[in-house]
LODOSE-254906 format. One record per residue: residue number from 0; residue in three letters; chain; x, y, z of N, C-alpha, C in turn. Coordinates in steps of 0.02 Angstrom, whole numbers, plus 50000, padded with zeros to 5 digits. Atoms other than C-alpha are relative to their C-alpha. Example, Ala and Ser with C-alpha at 12.3 -4.5 7.8 and 13.67 -1.06 7.14 Angstrom:
! residues 2
0;ALA;A;50045;49941;50000;50615;49775;50390;50045;50060;50000 $
1;SER;A;49958;49941;49997;50684;49947;50357;49961;50055;50037 $
//
This chain:
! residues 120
0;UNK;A;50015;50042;49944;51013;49761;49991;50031;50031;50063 $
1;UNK;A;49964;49962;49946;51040;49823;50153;50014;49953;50057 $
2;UNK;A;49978;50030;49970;51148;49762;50269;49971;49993;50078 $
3;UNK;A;50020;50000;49950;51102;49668;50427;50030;50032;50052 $
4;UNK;A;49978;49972;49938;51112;49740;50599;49998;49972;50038 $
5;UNK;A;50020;50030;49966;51036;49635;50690;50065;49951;50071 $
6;UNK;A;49948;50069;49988;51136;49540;50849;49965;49955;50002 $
7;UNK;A;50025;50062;50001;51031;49419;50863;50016;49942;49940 $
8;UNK;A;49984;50023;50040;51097;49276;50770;49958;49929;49987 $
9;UNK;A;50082;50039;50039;50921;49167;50729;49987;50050;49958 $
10;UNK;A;50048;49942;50036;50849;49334;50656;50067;50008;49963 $
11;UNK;A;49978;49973;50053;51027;49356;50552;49973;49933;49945 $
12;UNK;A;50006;50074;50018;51014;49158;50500;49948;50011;49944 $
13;UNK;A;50081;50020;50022;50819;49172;50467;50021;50065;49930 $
14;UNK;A;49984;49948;50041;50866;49354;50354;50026;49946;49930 $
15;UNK;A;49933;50017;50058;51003;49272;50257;49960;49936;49959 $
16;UNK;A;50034;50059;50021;50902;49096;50222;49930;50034;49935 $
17;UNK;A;50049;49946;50038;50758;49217;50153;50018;50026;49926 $
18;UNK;A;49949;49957;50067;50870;49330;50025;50027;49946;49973 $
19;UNK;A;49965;50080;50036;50935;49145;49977;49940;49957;49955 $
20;UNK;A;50051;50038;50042;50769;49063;49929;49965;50049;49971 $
21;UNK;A;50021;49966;50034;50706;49223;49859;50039;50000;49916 $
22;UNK;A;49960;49990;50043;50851;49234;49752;49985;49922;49933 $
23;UNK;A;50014;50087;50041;50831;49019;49701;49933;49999;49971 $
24;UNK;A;50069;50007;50012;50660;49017;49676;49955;50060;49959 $
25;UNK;A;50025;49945;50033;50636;49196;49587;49939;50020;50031 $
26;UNK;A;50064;49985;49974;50501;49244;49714;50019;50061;50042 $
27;UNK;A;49970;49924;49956;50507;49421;49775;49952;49996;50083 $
28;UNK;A;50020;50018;49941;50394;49373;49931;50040;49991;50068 $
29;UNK;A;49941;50024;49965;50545;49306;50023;50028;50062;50012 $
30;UNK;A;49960;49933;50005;50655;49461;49983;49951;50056;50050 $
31;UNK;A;49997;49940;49948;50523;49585;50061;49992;49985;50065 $
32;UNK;A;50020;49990;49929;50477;49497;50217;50089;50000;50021 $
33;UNK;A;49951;50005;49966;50662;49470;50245;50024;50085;50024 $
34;UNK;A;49973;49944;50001;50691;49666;50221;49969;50047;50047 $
35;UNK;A;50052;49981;49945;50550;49699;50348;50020;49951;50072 $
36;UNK;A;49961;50040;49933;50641;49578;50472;50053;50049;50024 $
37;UNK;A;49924;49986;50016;50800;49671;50452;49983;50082;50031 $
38;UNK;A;50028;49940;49987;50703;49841;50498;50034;49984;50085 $
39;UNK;A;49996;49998;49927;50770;49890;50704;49927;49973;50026 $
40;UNK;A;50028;50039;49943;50673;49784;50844;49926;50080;49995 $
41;UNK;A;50068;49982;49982;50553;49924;50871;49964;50039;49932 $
42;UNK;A;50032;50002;50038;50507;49957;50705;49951;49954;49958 $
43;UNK;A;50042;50071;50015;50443;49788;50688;49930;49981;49997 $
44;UNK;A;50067;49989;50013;50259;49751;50662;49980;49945;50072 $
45;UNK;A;50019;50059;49955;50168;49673;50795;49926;49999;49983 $
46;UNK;A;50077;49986;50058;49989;49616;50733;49973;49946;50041 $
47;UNK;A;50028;50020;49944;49846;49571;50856;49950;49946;49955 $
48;UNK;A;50044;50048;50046;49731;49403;50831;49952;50028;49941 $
49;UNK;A;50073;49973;50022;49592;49522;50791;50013;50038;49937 $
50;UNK;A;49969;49961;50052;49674;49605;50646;50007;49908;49951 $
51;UNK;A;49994;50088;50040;49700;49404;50577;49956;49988;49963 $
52;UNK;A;50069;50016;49997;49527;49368;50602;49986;50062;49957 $
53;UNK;A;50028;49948;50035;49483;49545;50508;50002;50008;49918 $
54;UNK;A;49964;49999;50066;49588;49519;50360;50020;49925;49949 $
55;UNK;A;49992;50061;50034;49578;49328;50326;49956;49962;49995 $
56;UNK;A;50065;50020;50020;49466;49209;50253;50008;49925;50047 $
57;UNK;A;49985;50092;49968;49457;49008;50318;50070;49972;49958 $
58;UNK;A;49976;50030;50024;49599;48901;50267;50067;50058;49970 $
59;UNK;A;49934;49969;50047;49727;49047;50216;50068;50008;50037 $
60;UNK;A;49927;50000;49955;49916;49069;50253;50013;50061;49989 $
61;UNK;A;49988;49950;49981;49990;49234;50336;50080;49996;50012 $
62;UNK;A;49917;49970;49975;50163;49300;50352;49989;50067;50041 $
63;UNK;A;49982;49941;49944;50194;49413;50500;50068;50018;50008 $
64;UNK;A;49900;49977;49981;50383;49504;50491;49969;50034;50069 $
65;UNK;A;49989;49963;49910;50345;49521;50699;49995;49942;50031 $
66;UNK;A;50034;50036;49975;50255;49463;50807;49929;50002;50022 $
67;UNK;A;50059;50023;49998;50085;49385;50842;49962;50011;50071 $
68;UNK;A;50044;49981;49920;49977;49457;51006;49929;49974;49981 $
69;UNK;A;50060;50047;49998;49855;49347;51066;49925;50055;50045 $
70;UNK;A;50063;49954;49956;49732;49518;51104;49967;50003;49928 $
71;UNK;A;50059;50018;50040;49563;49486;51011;49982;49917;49992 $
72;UNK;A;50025;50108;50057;49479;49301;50939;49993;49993;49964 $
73;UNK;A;50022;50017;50076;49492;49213;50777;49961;49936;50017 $
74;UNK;A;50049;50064;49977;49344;49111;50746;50015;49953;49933 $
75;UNK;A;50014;50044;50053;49391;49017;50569;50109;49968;50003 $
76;UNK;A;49934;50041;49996;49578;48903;50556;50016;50053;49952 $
77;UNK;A;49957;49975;50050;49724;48983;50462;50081;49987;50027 $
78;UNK;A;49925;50039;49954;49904;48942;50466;50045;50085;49996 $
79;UNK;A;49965;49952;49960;50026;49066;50544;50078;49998;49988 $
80;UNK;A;49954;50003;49969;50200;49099;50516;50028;50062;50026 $
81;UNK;A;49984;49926;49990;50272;49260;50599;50088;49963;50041 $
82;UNK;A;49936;49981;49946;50451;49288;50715;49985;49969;50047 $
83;UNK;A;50029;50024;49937;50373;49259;50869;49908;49999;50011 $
84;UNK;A;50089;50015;49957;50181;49208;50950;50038;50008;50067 $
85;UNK;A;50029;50026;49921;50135;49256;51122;49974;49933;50018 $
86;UNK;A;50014;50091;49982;50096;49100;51216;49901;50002;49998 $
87;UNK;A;50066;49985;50019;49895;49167;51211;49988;50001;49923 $
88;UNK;A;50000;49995;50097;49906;49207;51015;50010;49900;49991 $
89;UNK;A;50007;50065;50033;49970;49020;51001;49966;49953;50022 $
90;UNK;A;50056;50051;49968;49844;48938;51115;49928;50006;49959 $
91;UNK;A;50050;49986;50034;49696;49039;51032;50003;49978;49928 $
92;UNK;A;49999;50030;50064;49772;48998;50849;49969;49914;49986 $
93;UNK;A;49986;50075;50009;49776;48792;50891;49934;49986;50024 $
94;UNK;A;50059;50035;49966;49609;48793;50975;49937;49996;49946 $
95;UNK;A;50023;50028;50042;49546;48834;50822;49999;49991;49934 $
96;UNK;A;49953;50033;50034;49636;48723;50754;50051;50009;49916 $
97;UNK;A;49951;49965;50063;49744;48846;50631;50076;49954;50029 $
98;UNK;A;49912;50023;50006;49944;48813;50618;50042;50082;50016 $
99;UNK;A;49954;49938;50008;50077;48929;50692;50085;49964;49972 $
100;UNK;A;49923;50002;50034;50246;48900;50588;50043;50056;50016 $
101;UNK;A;49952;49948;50004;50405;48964;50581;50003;50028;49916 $
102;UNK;A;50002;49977;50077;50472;49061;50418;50057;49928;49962 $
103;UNK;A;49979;50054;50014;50583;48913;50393;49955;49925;49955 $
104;UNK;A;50059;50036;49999;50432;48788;50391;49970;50028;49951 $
105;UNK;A;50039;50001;50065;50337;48882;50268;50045;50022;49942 $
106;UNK;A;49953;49992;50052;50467;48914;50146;50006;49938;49988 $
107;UNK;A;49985;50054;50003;50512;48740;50169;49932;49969;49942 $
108;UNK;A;50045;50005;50020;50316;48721;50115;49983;50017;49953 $
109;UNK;A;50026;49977;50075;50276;48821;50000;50072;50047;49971 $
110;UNK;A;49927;49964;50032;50455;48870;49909;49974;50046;49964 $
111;UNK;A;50014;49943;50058;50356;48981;49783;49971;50078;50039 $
112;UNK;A;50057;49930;49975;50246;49100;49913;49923;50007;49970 $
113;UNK;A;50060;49961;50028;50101;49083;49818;49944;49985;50052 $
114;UNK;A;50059;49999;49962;49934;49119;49906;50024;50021;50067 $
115;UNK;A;49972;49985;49915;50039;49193;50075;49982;50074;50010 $
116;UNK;A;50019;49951;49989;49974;49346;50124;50060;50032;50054 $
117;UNK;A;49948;49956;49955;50094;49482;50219;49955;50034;50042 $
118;UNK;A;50023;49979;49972;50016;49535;50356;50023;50065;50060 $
119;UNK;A;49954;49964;49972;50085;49687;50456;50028;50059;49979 $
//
């Protein structure tokens, strides 16, 4: 396991909470997005609507270890949790009418990971 770097202390929080319910719950899902959080700031993934929309069906859930750019349009709902949304990414997500979460929120949700796609 490699140790955080991070100063930001949400992104150590959010890390550590991750490697915790991976560990409880025996779900390796948790473990890699946390280890893809934990990657330096500009190695981070940043992943555009249109890449969403390319790679997802109606009704499915996405994990983004970045953040979410609101360049392109999704035309079918899906729920969202990534790091951060642009304020365009989360206007275009809600209009039609997907969900942007935190990683908190869907862990909270779905403790197992199943059906979460990694996107990024």
């Amino acid at each position: 396991m490699k140790k955080i770097k991070a100063a930001n202390p949400e992104l150590v929080r959010l890390i550590r909470f991750l490697r915790k319910q991976s560990g409880e719950n025996k779900v390796k899902i948790w473990k890699d997005i946390a280890e893809r959080l934990a990657k330096p700031r500009r190695r981070r993934t940043a992943v555009n609507l249109s890449r969403l929309n390319r790679y997802t069906e109606k009704h499915e859930t996405v994990a983004v270890p970045g953040k979410v750019l609101g360049v392109g349009e999704i035309d079918h709902p899906i729920t969202v949790a990534a790091l951060a949304f642009s304020e365009k990414a989360r206007e275009k997500i809600k209009a039609v009418r997907g969900k942007c979460l935190s990683f908190f929120e869907l862990v909270k949700k779905n403790p197992k990971g199943s059906k979460v796609k990694i996107i990024g």
